[in-house]
N, C-alpha and C positions, 0 to 999 in steps of 0.2 A: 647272773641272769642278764640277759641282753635284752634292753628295750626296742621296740622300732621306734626307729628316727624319725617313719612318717607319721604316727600318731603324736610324736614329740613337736615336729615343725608347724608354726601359729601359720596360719590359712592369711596370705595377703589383703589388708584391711582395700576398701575400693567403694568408694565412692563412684553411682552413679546419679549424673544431675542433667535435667535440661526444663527449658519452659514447657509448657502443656501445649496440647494441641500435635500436630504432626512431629513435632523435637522429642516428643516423651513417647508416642506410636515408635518412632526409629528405635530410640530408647530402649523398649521393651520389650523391641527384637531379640535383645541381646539377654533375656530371662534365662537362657536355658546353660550360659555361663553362670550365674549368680551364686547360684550352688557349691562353685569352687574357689568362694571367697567370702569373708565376711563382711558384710556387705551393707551400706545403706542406700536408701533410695532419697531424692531429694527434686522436691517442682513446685511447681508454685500450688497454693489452695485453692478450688475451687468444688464446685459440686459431684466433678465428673472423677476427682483426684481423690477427694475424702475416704474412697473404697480401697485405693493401694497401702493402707493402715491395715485392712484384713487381710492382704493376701501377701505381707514384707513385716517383717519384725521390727525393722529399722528406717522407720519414713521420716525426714522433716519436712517443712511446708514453710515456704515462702510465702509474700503475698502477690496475688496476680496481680501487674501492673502493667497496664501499653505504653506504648511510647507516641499512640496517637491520640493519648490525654495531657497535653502537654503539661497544663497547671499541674496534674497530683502525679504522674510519672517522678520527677525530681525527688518529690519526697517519700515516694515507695520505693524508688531506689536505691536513696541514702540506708531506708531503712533496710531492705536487704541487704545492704550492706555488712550493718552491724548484726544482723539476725545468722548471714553467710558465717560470718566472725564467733559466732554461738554457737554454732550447727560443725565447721570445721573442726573448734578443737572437742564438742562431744564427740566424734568419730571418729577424729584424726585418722582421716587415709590415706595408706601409702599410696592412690593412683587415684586418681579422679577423670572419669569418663565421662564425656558430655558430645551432646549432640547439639547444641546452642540452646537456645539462643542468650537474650540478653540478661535470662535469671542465671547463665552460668558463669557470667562475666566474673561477677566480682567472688565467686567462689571459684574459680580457676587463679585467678590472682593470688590469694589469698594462699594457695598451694603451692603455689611453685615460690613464695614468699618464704615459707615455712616450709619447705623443703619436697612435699610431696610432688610427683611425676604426675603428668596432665597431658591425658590423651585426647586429641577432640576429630571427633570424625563431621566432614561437612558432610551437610546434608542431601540426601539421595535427589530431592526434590531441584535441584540445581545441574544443571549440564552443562553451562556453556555460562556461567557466571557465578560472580564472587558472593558471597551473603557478608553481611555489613560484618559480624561476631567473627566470620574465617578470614575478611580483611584484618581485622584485627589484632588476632590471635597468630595468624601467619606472619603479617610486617614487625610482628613483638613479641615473637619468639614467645607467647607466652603456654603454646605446645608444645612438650616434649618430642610427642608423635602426632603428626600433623595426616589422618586420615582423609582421603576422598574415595567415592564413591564410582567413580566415572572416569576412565582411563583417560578423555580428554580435557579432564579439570586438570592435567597433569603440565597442562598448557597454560594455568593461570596461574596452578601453585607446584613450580619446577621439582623442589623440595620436599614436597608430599609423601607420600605412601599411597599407592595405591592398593586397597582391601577387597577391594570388588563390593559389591549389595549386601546391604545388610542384612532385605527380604529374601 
């Protein structure tokens, strides 16, 4: 009796993460992949996020944290930190997609740390400048695949990929 192979082959595990707000919109561009992986979803908690537990099987939650709170930023950070740390090896996925910003920092790390592939695509919203998370992640190689949006972001980030719009 001959099996098929493709009912046998385990569907690539992928993590998708980014902050709320316009990062998690771009994000969710990409719904209509999801289907062909198993997949979690991961952003930060708030009122507007609480609803992607009904419609994803696999959501974690961060905690929202700005960076223009200086005093309790540090220590929302830290703590995503260790919560990224929590959330990585419940899902361990082979690819982590993100669209920034600074909640995917330390769960992009954490990936390419422990072996996972890390795609980040900057974001559409940028034409002609760098975002602080794709300074970053581009000077520290911490992309596998370094996506843009915009053929002349190809001028800031030589090495890129360009994908075209996510819309």
């Amino acid at each position: 009796m001959v099996k098929n192979n493709r009912k046998q082959q385990k569907k690539p595990r992928v993590m998708f993460i980014s902050s709320t707000g316009g990062h998690l919109g771009e994000l969710l561009q990409l719904q209509p992949l999801f289907p062909r992986y198993s997949y979690s979803l991961v952003t930060e908690k708030t009122k507007t996020t609480k609803s992607l537990k009904q419609k994803h099987k696999h959501v974690g939650f961060l905690v929202f944290g700005s960076k223009d709170h200086k005093l309790s930023y540090p220590f929302k950070l830290l703590y995503n930190c260790f919560k990224s740390l929590f959330l990585y090896f419940k899902f361990h996925p082979d690819y982590v997609v993100t669209t920034g910003a600074h909640t995917a920092g330390p769960m992009c790390c954490l990936a390419r740390i422990f072996g996972s592939k890390v795609i980040y695509i900057e974001t559409f919203a940028n034409i002609d400048t760098k975002t602080i998370t794709g300074k970053l992640f581009y000077q520290f190689h911490i992309a596998n695949l370094f996506i843009v949006q915009w053929k002349d972001m190809l001028k800031l980030y030589p090495e890129a990929t360009y994908g075209g719009w996510i819309y």
